[in-house]
N, C-alpha and C positions, 0 to 999 in steps of 0.2 A: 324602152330600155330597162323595163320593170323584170324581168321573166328571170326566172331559176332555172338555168338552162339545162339540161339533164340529156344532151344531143342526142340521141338514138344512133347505135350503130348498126352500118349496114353489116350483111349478112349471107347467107351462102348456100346451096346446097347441092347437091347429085342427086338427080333424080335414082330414087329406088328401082323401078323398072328397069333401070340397067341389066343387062348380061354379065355374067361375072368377068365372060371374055374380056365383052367392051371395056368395062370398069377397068378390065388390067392393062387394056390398052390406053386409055385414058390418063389414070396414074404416070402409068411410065410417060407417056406425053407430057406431062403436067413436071412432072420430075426431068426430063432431059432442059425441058422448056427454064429452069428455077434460076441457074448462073447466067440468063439470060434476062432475067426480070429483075437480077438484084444490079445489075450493070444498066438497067436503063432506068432504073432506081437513082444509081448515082449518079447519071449525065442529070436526070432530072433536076435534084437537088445543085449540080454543080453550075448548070441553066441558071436554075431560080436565084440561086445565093449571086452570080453573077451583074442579072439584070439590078438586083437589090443596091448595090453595091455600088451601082451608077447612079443613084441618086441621093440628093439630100435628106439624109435622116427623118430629120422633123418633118418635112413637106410630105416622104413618102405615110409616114406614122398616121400626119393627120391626113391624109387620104383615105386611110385605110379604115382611120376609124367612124370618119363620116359613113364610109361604104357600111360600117356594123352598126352604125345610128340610123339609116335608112332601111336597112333588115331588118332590124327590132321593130321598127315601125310599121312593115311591110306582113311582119311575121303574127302580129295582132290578133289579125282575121284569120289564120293558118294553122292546122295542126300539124305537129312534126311529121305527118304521113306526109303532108302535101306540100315538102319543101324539098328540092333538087338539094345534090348536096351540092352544088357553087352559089347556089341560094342560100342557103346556112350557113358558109362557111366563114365570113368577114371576120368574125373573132377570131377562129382561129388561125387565120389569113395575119391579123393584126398580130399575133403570139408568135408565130413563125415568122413573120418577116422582121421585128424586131430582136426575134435570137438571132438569125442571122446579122445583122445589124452589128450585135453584142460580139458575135463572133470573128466579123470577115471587116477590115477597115475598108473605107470607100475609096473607088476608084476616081469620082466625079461626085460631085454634087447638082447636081442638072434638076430641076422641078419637072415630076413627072407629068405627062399629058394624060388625060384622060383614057385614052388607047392603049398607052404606055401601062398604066396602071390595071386598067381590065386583062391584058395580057398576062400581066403578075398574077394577079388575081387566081386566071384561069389556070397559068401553069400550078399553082401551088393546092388550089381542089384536085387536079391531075392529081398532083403524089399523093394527095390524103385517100381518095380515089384508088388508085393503085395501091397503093397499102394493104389499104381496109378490102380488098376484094384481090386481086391477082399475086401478089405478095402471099398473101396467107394460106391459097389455094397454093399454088406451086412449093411453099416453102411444107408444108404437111404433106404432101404428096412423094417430095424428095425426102424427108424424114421415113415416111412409112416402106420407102424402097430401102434404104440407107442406112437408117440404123435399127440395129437388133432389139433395141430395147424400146422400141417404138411402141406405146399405147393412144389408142384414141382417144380416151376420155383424157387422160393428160393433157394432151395436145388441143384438145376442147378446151379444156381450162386455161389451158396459156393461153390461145388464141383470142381468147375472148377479155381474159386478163388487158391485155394487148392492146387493143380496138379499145375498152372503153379509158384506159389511161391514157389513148390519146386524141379521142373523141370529146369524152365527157369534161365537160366547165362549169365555171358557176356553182359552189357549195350551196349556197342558201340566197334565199330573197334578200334584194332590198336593205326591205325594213327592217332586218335581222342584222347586218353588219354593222352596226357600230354597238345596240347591245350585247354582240357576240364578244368582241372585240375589247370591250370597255370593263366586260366581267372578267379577263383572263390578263390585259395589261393595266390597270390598277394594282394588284400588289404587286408592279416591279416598277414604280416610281423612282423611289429612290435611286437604283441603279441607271435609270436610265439617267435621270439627273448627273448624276457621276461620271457616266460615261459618254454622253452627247450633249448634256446641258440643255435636255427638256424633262419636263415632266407629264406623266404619263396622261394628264387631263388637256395637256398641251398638243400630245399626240394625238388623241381621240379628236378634239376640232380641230387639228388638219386631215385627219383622214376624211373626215366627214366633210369637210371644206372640199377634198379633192372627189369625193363622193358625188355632190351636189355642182361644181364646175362640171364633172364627164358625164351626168345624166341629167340634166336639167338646164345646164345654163345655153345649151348650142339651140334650146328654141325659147329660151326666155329672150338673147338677144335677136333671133329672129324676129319673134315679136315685139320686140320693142324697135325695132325697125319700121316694124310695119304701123305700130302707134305714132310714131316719130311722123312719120308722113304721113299721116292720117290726119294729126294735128295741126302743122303747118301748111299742108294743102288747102286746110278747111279753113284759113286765115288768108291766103291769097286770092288777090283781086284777079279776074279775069283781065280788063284795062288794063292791070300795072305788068301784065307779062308779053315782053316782047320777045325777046331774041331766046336764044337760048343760053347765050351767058347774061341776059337779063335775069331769064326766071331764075338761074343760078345765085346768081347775086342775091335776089329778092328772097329766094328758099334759105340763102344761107342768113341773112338778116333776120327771117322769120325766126331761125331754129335757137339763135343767138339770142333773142330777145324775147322769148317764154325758155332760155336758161337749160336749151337740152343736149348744147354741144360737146358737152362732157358724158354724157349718157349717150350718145349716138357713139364718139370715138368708141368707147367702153364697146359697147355692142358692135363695133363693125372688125375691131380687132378680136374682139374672140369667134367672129364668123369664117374670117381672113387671114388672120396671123395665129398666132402660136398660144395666147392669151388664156386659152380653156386647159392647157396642157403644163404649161409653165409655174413648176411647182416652187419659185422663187416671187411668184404674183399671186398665187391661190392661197398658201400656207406661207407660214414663218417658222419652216422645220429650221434647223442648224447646219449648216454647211457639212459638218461631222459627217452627219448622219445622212444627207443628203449622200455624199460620196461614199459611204458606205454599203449604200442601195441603191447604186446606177452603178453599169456597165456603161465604158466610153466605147465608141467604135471599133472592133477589133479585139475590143479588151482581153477577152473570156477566151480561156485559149483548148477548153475541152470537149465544147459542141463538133469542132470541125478536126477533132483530134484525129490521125488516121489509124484506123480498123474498124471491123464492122458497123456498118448502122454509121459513118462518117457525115453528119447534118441532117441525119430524117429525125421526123417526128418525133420517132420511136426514140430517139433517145430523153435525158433531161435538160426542157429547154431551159435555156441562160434567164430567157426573164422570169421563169420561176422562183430563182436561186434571188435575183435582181431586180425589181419592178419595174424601177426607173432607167433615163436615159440619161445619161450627161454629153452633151454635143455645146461644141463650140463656149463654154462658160456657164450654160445654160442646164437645167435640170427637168426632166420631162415624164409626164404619168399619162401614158394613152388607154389603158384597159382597167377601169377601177375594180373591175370581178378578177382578175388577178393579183391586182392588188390584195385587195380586201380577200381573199380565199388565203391567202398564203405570207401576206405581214406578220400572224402572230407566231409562227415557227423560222419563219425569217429570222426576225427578232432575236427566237431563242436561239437560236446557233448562232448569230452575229453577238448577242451579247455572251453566251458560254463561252465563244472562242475567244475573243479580248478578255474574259474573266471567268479563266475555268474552275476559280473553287467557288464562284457563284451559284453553280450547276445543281448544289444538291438545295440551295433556299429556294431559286426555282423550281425544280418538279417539288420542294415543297409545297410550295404558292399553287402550283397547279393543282395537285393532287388534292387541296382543302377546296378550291373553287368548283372541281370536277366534279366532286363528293358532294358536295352542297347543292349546286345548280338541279341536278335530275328530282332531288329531294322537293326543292321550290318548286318544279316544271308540276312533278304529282301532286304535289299541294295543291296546287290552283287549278288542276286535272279532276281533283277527286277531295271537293270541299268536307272538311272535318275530319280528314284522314290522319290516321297517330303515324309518324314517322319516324324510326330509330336511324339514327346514321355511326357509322362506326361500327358496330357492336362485335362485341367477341361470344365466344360459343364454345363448347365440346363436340369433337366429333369422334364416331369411333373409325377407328383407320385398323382394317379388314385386314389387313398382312400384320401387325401387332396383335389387335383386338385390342387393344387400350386406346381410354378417350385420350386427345392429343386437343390444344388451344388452334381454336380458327379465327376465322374475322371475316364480315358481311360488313360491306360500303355500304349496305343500307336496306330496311325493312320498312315496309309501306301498309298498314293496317286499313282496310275501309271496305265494313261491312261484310262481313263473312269472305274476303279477297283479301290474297298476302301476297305483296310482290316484293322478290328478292331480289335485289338491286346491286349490280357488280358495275363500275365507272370504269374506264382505262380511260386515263388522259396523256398515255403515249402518243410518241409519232408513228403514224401510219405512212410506211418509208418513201420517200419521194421520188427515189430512183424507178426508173424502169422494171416494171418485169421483163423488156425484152433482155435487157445488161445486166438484170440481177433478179433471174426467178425465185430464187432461193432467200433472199431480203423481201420478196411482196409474200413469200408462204408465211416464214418467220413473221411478221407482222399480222397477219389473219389470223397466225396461231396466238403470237401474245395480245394483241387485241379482241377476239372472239371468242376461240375457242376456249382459252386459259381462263374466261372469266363465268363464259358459260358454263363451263364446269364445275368452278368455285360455286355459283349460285345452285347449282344441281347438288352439291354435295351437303347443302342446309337442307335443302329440300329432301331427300332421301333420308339426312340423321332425319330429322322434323317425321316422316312417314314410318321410319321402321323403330322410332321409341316413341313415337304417337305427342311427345312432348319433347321441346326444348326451350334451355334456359338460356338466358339470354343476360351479359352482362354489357358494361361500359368500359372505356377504355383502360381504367384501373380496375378491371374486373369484380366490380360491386356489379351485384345482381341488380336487376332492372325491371325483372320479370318475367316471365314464362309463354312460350307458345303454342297454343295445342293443337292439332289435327280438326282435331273433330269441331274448331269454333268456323272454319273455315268450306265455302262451299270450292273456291277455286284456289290455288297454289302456281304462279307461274314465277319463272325465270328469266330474268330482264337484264341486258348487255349494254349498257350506254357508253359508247365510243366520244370524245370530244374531237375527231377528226371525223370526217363523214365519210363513212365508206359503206351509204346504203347499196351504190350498186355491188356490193362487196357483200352486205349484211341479207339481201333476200334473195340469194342463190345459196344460201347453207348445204345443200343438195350434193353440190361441186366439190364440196371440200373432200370427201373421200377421193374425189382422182387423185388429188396431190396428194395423199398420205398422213390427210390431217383429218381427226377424231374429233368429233362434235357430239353434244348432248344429245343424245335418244329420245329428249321426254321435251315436248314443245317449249322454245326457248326466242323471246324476242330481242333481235339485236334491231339497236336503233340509235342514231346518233344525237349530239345535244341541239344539231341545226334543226333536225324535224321532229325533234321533240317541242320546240318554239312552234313549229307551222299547226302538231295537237292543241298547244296551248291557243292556240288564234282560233281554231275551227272548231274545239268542242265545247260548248257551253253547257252538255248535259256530264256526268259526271256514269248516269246509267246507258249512255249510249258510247261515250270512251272503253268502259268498262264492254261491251257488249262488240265494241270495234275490236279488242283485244283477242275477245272469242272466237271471232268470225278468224282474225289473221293465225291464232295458233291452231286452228282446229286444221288450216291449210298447210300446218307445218309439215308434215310427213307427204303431203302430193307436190312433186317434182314437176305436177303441170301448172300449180298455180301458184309458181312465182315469177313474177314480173322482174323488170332491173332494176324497179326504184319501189323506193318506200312510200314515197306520193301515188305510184298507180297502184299501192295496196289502198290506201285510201280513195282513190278513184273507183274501184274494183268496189269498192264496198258501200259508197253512196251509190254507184248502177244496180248490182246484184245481193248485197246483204250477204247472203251466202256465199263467198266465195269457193271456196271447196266444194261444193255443190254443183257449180255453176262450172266448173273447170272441168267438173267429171261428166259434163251434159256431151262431152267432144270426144267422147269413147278413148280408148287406146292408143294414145299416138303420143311419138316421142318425143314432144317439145312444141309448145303454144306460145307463140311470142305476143307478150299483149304488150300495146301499146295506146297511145291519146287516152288513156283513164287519167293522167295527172293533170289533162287539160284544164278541167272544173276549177283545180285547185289554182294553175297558173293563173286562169280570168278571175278570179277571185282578188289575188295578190297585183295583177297588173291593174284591177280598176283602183283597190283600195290603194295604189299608190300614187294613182292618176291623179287624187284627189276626192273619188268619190265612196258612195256610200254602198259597197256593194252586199247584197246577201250572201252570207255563207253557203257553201253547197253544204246537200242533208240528201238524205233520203226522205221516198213521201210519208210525210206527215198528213192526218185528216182530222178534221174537227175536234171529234169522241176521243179516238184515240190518242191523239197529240196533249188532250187535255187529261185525262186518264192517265199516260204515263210520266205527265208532269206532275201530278197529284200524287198520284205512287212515291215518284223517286223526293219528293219536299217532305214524305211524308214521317221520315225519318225512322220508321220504324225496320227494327232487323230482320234483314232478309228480304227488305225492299226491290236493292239491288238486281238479286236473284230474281225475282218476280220482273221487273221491267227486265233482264234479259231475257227471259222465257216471251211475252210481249211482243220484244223486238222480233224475235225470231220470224215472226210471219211477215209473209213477204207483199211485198204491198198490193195483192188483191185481195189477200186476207187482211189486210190492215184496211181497206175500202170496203170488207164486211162485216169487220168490226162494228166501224163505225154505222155502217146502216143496221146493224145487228140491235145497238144499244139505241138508236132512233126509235125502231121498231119496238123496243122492249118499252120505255117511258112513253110511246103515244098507245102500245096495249093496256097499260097497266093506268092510263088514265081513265080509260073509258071503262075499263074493268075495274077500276078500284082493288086491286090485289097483284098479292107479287107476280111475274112471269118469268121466271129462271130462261136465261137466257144461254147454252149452248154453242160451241165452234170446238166440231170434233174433228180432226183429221189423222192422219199419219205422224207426221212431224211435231203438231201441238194443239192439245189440247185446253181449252178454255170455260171454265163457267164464272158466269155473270149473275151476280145480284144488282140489281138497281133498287135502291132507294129514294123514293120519291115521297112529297110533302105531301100527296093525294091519297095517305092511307098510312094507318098505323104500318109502319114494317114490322114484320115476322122474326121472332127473337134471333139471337145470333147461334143457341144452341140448336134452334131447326134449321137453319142456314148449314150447317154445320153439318147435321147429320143428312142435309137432300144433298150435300158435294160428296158424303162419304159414301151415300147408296152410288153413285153416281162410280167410283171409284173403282168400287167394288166389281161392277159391269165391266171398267175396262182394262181386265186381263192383267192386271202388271204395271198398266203405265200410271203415269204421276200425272196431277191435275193443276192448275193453279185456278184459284176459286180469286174471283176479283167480287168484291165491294166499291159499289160506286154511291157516292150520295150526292142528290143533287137536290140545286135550291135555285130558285129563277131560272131553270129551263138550262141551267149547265150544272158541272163537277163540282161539287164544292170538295169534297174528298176520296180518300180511294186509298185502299187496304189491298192486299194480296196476300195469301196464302198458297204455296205448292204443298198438296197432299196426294201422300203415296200408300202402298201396300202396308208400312212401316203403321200408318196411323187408324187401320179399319181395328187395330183390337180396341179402341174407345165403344165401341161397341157390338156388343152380344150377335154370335155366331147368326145364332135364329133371326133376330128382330133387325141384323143388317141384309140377311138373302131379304124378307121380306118388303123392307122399304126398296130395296135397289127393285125388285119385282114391281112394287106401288109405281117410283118414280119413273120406272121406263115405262110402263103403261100409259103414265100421264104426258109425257114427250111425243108416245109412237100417238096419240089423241089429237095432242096439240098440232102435229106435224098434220096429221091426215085432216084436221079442220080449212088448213090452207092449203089444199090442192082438192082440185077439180075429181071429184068423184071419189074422192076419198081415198086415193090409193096411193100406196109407196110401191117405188120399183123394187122389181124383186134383186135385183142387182147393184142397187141402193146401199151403201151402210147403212146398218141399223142405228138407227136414230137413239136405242140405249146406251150405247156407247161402248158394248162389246166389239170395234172395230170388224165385224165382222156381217158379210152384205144380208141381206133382210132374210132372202131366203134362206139362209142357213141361219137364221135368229130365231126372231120373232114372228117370220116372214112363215116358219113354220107349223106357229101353234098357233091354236084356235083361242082367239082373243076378243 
């Protein structure tokens, strides 16, 4: 019950092969077929809410939720490819059946039977089922005969809008809710004291209280059951047990006098009874506040309101709005990932609407924590990094041409990288896109698009005056930023609500009529900016993760629905973008199980155990190499271990036997062997320094990477420096040189060493093959990238 549930929705298609004929017959099929799908729509739900309704609240609740504690557990060994959806569904089995609940008052209170209750079950995957697949298909089909203003890709976008609003669950891990939770209700103690007579540290361990009751205690007391009797068995005499209300007797003596009868009640009622759920036994919240987040039976009078969409899904369920249950005197928390997803805007509407001129000290309070937290998250992202928060600017605004006063949530300096940081700690709307398309666009635009453009607009002054200055909030200058200190410039979106599967489809947002940054822009929220800070320990492989996800900004086939399978995508294939274009021309790649790595990561480390982070391969040399590099703190490091990464790991497994091979030559030869890795993609030279010989100054180092340079046409080299001492790295340099750096030396005396130097490669190369010869189809080994016979394959050498 550890996992970040990120549900995958199902999905749809028409075979292309169609006939234009069939197709039109098909549609209109599809379309007469639609008043017929949304009426057994509503028997369905009117079925389901029915059967609900016959039973006791709490009994049916914890039913349901044992059914999603047995899933989770079941779901372990499973990737989301390889789960039915009545398999998956218990959670949101348990969120529907308690909105109805919230909704529909009981007809009976009857404890359901296990029959009774798989029936529930089955019928309410039926509607998610029909929704998410015949629903969607006849409701576009009837649109595109129906209405005039009918567009596909629109209709793409709602659809899928749709499906993951009422699919997807679960914001964030675990281990992330209560620091989530703790960073954003802290400054509003006070009022909550005022207004319900707790304090905000008070609230934090009961959440966390109700946290550890719904994931953890339903098999601490099964195990202590099982100790329980483990114990007192192993004390009973074989002779002293006769009867069966002997042994009784005698077990109950036992349990009584090693003092565990207090511990067995405790654990048989939270297996049994209500105990794990009963937010009047687990917490000491305030009755206040209690009843101001439970819905009583019946209560909630909008779920089942009549007109469209009357109790499905698709609308907004009641326990969203509500967490808890209130039945019979009693207060109840069955789903803590609902909980925990949705208390802290709970909150803030509950506490704004008892206290509207509160309204503007909270999005204060947010707006300083929103602004702060992504600043910390890069801190510990990218160690020794200058961080500006606030800061104001000039910009020049192209319809005036005068500079006008801006403002940047935040500037991120580390090592020739500047990341422009825009936060929204808005609400990202709760309602439905089916009930209110125009509230989910409105939200994508002032959370995404609005901010990514803000951060585009430093960027572009920053590129087209080559400088800008940079003040604080009482506009005292602070200092200046230039172009030219910088190898990379991105644009970075940090949402405090999580709308990754919102944030890596940026692609989409033209259907709607919404304008996004041009020029590669990361949106990502504060939840899986917390999952970077857990998984990256290198600060040049974050940095190089960034690379890899905006270089796939502009390809529409490689984006995933979550920001975890960018992360997935990127410890399998490194390149992404690369890797997406290996699938030629086709209109949409749904990837899927790449966030796996990360969920088994997160479910062991919360299991209790010690698991290893997922990475990409690492190999001896190189791991040690670009560890050396990146500690080495010299500028421009950075750059150099991105260039590094780039090779894909059978060039990273040449690497390393590259630099083997160069320190066991250069032992037995006493001298240096410039070491070589030419390809398309990247190019590498190797010095190794070793203890077995004076090394070669740094200015002939210097000048055999510039011949080197010179040969290859244009491209840029990074020249690595390795030194070693006891058979490993002790340090390591990097340089990238390019065309920019051959005028350090004289026109004449650079042709001729690059002629020297490749002489001694094409030498060296043909000493290690059988007969001396290089393919003529071969690269030439000087690094002209171009194949021998058209090189050097052609002169007489």
């Amino acid at each position: 019950m550890t996992r970040r549930s990120r549900r995958r929705s199902p999905g749809w298609t028409i075979k292309k092969d169609m006939s234009p004929e069939k197709h039109k017959k098909v549609m209109a099929r599809l379309a007469n077929e639609y008043p017929a799908v949304v009426k057994s729509i509503d028997n369905l739900v009117d079925q389901i809410a029915d059967r609900v309704t016959q039973f006791h609240p709490p009994a049916l609740l914890q039913r349901s939720y044992l059914a999603h504690a047995l899933s989770a557990l079941k779901e372990q060994s499973k990737t989301k490819e390889e789960l039915g959806l009545n398999e998956a569904s218990p959670l949101l089995v348990l969120d529907y059946t308690q909105s109805i609940i919230a909704a529909r008052p009981p007809t009976d209170t009857r404890i359901p039977s296990d029959e009774e209750y798989f029936e529930l079950q089955s019928l309410i995957g039926n509607l998610y089922a029909t929704i998410n697949l015949n629903y969607h298909i006849h409701k576009s089909a009837h649109s595109q005969l129906n209405d005039p203003s009918y567009d596909t890709q629109q209709d793409s976008f709602y659809v899928r809008a749709q499906m993951l609003w009422m699919n997807v669950s679960v914001d964030r891990y675990l281990i992330h809710n209560i620091p989530h939770i703790r960073d954003f209700i802290t400054p509003h103690s006070d009022i909550l004291k005022e207004l319900f007579g707790i304090s905000s540290d008070d609230l934090i361990e009961a959440l966390s209280s109700i946290q550890k009751s719904l994931t953890e205690e339903l098999f601490t007391a099964y195990f202590d059951i099982r100790e329980i009797q483990k114990k007192t068995l192993s004390v009973l005499k074989p002779s002293s047990v006769g009867s069966k209300e002997e042994f009784q007797k005698q077990l109950g003596k036992a349990i009584d006098e090693m003092g565990l009868r207090e511990k067995l009640i405790e654990a048989q009622h939270k297996l049994t009874q209500y105990d794990l759920f009963d937010l009047q036994k687990t917490t000491k919240l305030p009755t206040k506040l209690l009843d101001a987040l439970s819905w009583g039976p019946g209560e909630e009078q909008s779920f089942f309101a009549p007109g469209e969409y009357r109790g499905w899904p698709l609308r907004l369920l009641p326990v969203r709005t509500r967490p808890f249950l209130k039945f019979d005197g009693r207060y109840y928390c069955f789903n803590n990932n609902n909980l925990q997803d949705h208390i802290y805007r709970t909150l803030q509407m509950l506490v704004t609407s008892i206290k509207p001129e509160y309204r503007p000290k909270w999005n204060s309070h947010q707006r300083e924590v929103s602004e702060q937290l992504p600043l910390e998250m890069f801190g510990r992202l990218l160690p020794g990094a200058k961080c500006h928060s606030s800061i104001q600017y000039q910009w020049t605004n192209k319809s005036t041409n005068k500079l006008e006063w801006a403002e940047a949530d935040g500037l991120v300096v580390f090592d020739e990288v500047l990341l422009v940081v825009e936060v929204k700690g808005g609400i990202f709307t709760p309602v439905s896109p089916t009930t209110d398309l125009q509230a989910y666009v409105a939200s994508i635009r002032n959370l995404v698009c609005t901010p990514a453009t803000q951060a585009r607009r430093f960027i572009n002054e920053l590129e087209s005056r080559g400088e800008v200055e940079i003040f604080d909030q009482k506009r005292q200058s602070i200092g200046r930023i230039r172009k030219t200190d910088f190898w990379r410039i991105w644009g970075i979106c940090v949402t405090v609500d999580n709308i990754s599967d919102v944030g890596t489809r940026h692609a989409d947002f033209k259907n709607v009529g919404l304008t996004f940054a041009e020029n590669p822009t990361w949106i990502v929220s504060l939840d899986d900016l917390r999952v970077f800070c857990d998984l990256f320990d290198s600060a040049a492989v974050f940095i190089h993760y960034l690379e890899q996800r905006l270089r796939a900004f502009h390809n529409p086939l490689a984006h995933p629905d979550d920001e975890l399978d960018f992360i997935g995508m990127f410890f399998a294939h490194n390149n992404i973008d690369l890797h997406a274009k290996k699938f030629g021309n086709l209109d949409h790649i749904a990837w899927h199980g790449y966030r796996q790595v990360v969920d088994k990561y997160y479910d062991e480390l919360i299991s209790g155990g010690a698991p290893q982070k997922p990475s990409q391969g690492f190999y001896d040399f190189f791991s040690t190499a670009l560890l050396k590099l990146e500690k080495s703190g010299r500028p421009g490091s950075t750059r150099s271990c991105s260039w590094l990464l780039e090779l894909a790991d059978e060039s990273r497994r040449q690497f390393d036997a590259l630099v083997r091979h160069c320190i066991e030559l250069q032992s037995a030869e006493r001298t240096i062997k410039p070491a070589s890795m030419l390809s398309d993609d990247s190019s590498i030279l190797i010095f190794c320094v070793t203890p077995d010989f004076t090394p070669p100054s740094r200015s002939w180092m210097r000048e055999y990477a510039l011949a080197l340079v010179h040969s290859m046409q244009g491209k840029d080299l990074l020249v690595f420096e390795l030194g070693f001492k006891d058979g490993d790295i002790a340090w390591a340099h990097g340089d990238i040189l390019g065309q920019r750096h051959l005028k350090e030396i004289a026109p004449d005396r650079l042709a001729q060493l690059s002629e020297k130097y490749s002489q001694s490669r094409l030498n060296t190369l043909r000493s290690t093959r059988k007969a001396g010869k290089i393919g003529r189809n071969e690269k030439c080994p000087c690094g002209s990238g171009r194949k021998y016979k058209a090189c050097h394959g052609q002169k007489k050498t």
